[in-house]
C-alpha positions as YAML, in Angstrom:
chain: A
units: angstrom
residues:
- id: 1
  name: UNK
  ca: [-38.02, 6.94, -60.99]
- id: 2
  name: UNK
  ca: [-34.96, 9.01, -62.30]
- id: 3
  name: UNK
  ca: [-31.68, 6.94, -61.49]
- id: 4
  name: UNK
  ca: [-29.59, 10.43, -61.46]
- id: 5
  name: UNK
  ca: [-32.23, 11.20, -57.75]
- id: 6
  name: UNK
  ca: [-29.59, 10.53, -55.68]
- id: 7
  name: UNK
  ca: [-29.94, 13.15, -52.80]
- id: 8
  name: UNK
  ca: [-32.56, 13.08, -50.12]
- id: 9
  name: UNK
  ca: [-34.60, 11.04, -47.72]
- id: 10
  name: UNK
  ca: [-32.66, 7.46, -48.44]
- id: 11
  name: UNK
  ca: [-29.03, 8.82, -49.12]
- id: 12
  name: UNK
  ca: [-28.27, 11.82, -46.46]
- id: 13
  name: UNK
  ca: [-25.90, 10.63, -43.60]
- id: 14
  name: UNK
  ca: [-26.29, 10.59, -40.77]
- id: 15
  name: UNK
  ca: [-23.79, 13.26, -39.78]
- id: 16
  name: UNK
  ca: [-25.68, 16.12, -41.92]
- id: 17
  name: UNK
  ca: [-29.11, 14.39, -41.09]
- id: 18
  name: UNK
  ca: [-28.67, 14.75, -37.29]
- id: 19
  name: UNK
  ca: [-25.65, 15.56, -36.13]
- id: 20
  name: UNK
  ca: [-26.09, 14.77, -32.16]
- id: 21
  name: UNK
  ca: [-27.00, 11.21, -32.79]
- id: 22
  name: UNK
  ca: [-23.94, 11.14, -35.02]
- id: 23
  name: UNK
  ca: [-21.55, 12.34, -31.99]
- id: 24
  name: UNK
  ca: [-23.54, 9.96, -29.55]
- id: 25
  name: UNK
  ca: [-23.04, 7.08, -32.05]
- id: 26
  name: UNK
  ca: [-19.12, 7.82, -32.31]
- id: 27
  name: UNK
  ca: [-18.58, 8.95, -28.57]
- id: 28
  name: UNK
  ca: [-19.94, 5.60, -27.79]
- id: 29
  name: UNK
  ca: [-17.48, 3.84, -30.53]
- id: 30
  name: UNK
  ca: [-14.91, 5.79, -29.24]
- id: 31
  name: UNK
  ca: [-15.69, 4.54, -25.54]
- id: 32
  name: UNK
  ca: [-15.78, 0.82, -26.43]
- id: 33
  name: UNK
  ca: [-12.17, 1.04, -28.76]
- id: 34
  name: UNK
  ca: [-10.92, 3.11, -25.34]
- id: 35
  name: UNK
  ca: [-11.75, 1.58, -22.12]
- id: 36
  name: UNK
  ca: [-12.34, -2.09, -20.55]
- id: 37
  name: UNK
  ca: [-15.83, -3.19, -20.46]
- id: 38
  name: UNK
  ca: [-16.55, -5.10, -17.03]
- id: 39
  name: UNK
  ca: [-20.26, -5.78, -17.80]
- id: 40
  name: UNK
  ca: [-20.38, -9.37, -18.74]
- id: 41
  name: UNK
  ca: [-23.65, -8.63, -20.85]
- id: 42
  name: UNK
  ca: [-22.28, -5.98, -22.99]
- id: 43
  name: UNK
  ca: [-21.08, -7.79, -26.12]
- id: 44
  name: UNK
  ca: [-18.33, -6.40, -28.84]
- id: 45
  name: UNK
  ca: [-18.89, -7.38, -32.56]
- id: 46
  name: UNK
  ca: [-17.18, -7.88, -35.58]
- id: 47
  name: UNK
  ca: [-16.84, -5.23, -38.23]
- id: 48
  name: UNK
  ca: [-18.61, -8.17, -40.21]
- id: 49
  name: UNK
  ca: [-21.48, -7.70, -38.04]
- id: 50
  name: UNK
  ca: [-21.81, -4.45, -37.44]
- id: 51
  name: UNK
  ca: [-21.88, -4.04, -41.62]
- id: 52
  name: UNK
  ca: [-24.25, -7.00, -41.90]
- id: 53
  name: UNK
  ca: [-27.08, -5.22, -39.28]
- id: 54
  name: UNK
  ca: [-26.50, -1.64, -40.91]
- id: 55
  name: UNK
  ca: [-26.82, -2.89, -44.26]
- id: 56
  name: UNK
  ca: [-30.23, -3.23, -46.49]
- id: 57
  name: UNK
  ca: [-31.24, -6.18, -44.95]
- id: 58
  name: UNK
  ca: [-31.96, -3.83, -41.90]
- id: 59
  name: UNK
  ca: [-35.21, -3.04, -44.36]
- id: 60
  name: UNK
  ca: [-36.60, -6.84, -43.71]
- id: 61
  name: UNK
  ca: [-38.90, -7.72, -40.88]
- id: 62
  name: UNK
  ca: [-39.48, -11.25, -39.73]
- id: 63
  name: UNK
  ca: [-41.13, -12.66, -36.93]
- id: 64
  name: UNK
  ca: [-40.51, -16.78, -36.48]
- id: 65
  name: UNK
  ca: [-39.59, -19.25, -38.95]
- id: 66
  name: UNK
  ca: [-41.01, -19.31, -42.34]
...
């Protein structure tokens, strides 16, 4: 593989790859930075985590303990 193939499948956002999931995504950031959340099971993350799940590691599956 060519290292210059960098358009495409793996390297379009998500903002040009479907743009209505895109404004759900940030409506819904917008509504957690904006208003109290009473719901005792809805949980806020760290930037740390929210980059750690959306990274390449999302590309691993495991199921138990090795």
């Amino acid at each position: 593989m060519s290292a210059t193939r960098d358009t495409g499948f793996f390297t379009e956002s998500l903002a040009s790859r479907d743009p209505e999931v895109f404004k759900s995504v940030s409506d819904e950031l917008g509504r957690q930075r904006d208003e109290i959340e009473l719901i005792a099971s809805e949980n806020i993350v760290s930037l740390a985590v929210l980059q750690a799940q959306g990274s390449v590691m999302t590309n691993k599956y495991a199921e138990g303990y090795p």
